[in-house]
N, C-alpha and C positions, 0 to 999 in steps of 0.2 A: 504494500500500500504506500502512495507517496503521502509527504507532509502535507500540502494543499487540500485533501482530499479529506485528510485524519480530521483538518483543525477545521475545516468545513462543520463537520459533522460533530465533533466534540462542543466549538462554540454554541451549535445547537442545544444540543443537550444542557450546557452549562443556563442558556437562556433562561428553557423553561425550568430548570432549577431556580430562578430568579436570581444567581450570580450577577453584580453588576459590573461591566466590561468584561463581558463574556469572551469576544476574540483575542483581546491583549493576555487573559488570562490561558488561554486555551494554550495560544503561542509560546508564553513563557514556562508551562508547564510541558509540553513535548520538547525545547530545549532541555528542559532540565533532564526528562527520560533520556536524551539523546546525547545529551554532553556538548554543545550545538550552541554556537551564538542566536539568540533569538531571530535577529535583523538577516540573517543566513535561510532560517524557513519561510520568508518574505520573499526574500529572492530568489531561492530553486523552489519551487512547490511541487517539483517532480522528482524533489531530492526522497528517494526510498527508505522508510524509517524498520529496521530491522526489526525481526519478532521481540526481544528481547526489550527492545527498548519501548514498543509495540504493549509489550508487558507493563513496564516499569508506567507508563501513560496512564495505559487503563485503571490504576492502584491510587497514582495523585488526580483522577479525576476525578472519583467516587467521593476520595478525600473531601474534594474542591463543590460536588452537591451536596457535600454533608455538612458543608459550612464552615469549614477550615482555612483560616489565612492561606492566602497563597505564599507568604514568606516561612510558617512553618512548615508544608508541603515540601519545601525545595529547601530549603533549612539555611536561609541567608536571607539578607536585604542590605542592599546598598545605602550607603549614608555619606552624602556627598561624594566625598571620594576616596571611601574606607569601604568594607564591606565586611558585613558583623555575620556572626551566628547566630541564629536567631530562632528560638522552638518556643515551645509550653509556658518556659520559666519566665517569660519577658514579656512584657507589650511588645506588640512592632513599632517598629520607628514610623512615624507620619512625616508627610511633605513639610506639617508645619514647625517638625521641632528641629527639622532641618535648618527651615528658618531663623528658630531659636539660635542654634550654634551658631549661625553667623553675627546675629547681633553681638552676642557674648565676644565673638571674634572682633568684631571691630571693635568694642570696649578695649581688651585687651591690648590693639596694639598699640591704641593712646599711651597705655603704660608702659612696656618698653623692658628690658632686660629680664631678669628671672621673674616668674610670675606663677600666682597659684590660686587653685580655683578647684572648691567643691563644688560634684556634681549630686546631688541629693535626688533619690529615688533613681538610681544608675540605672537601672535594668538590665541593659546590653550592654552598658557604656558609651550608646552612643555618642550625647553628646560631649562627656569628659575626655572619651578617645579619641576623638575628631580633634578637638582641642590641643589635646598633647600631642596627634599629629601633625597639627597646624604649628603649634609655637615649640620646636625642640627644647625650649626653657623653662617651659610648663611644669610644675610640679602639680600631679592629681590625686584628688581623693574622691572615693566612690561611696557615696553614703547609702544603705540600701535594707530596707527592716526583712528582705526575704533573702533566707541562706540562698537556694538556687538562683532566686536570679542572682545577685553577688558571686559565685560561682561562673555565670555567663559570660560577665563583666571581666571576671579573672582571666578566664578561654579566649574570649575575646582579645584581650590587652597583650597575652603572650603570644597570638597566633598575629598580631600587630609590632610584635616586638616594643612594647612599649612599657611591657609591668614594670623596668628598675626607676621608671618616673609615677606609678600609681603607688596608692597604698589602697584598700579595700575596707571599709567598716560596718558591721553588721548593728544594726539601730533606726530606732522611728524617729528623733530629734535630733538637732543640732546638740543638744548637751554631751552626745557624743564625742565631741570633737571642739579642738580648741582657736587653731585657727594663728594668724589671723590670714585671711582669705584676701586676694583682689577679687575674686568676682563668688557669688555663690549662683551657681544655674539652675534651675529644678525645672521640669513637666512634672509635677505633682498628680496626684491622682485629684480631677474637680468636679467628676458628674456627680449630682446631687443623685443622692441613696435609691431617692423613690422613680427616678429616672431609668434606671440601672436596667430591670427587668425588661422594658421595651425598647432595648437597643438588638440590633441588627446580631443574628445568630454567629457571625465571624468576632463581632466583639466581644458577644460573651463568654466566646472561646477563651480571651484572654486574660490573665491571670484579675479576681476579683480587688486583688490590695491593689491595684497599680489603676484603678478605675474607680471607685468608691470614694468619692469626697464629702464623705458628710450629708447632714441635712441641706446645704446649701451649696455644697459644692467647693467650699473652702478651708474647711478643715485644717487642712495642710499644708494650705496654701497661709491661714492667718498665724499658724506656729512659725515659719519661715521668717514672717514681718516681724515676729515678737521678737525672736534668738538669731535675725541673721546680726543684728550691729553688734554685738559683742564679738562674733567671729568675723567678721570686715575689716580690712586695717581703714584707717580712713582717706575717704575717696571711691573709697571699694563698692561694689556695685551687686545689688539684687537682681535679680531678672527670670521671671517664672511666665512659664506657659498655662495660660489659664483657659475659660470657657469664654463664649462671646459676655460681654457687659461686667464680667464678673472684675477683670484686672483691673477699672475704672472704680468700682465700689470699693474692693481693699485702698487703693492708693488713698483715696478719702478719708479711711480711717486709720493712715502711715503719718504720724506727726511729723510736722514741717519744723520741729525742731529737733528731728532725727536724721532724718532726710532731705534730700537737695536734689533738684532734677527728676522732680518724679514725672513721668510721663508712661504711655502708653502706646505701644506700635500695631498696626495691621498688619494683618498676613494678606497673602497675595489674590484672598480671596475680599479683603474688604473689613475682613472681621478685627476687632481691637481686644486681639487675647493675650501679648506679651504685656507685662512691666517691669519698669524699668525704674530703679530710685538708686541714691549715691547716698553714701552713709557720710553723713558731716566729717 
């Protein structure tokens, strides 16, 4: 059977399973059976996809109608321009905390020589390890209240070469950890509790602590404001990924005489979920 033919017929399938971007997913899932640049079954559609890997397809599709991230499926995701391991024990990386790292990154290179930066609620590490691959100066720390995913985080950093700049800490607060920080980063967990149940079957695939924010969604996100200026040197910078409207309402109740430069950024969608405040 050629590839053009397989993903014909799989994006079907995947449809009326109600998967959404049925073809991108179909594609990236017979690459991964194949061993096979994606953008390569695009271009040959007559390219013959062996019994074996014919196999290996039919197993992450079933996966993929039974509502399984496609990044645990093929057991990676890309993040910027790292590429993490990525299963069970972790959220998957989204477009927007992609985002996130950068802002943190441009923070950072205002400061300039050795620099250090908690990533709190790590999961994968991604964006602590993107960071310490961006700045060779980096000193990182991976705050993370779940053993496995912090194990991820670990996998990740060495399969990065990057662990003799990490250190890892198992803990739900900053009182873990002393500091002082340039930058502290988090994607907290923000969806409100009673939201949780009617989200989409691929999310609730993923780990419940890394999603749970509380009655309102902030939980975690208002423990950050309280205990990040003690760990900040000053000048040092907060910046958390939050829910739409939500990083506007914390900022409000962040004293302006703790804080300086509080503001709040959109993502590429329009939405105002990052903040961003400087610790006097």
């Amino acid at each position: 059977m050629t590839a053009g033919k397989i993903l014909t017929e799989a994006a079907g399938r995947l449809a009326k399973a109600g998967v959404d971007e049925p073809a991108p997913n179909a594609q990236w899932l017979l690459a991964g059976a194949m061993g096979v640049e994606r953008l390569r079954l695009l271009a040959e559609p007559d390219l013959p996809v062996p019994p074996e890997a014919l196999a290996r397809f039919e197993a992450f599709l079933r996966l993929k109608e039974e509502g399984q991230p496609l990044a645990y499926i093929l057991g990676w995701q890309d993040f910027r321009d790292i590429r993490l391991k990525v299963d069970g024990r972790v959220l998957v990386p989204r477009p927007e905390t992609e985002e996130l790292a950068g802002f943190a990154a441009d923070f950072l290179r205002g400061r300039g020589g050795e620099v250090s930066a908690l990533d709190y609620g790590a999961g994968s590490g991604a964006i602590g390890l993107w960071l310490a691959h961006e700045f060779p100066a980096l000193k990182l720390t991976s705050l993370e209240v779940s053993p496995e995913a912090l194990a991820c985080a670990r996998e990740n950093a060495a399969e990065l070469g990057l662990s003799s700049r990490c250190s890892f800490v198992e803990a739900s607060t900053l009182d873990a950890v002393e500091g002082p920080f340039d930058i502290i980063v988090s994607n907290p967990p923000y969806i409100p509790t009673e939201v949780i149940p009617g989200l989409a079957p691929e999310v609730l695939s993923e780990p419940h602590v890394a999603l749970d924010g509380g009655e309102d969604g902030l939980d975690v996100a208002r423990m950050l404001a309280r205990l990040a200026p003690s760990r900040l040197k000053a000048g040092g910078a907060l910046l958390m990924e939050l829910g739409g409207g939500q990083a506007a309402a914390l900022l409000e109740a962040m004293s302006g005489e703790v804080w300086t430069g509080k503001r709040t950024f959109s993502d590429l969608n329009g939405i105002y979920r990052f903040l961003f405040a400087v610790k006097r």
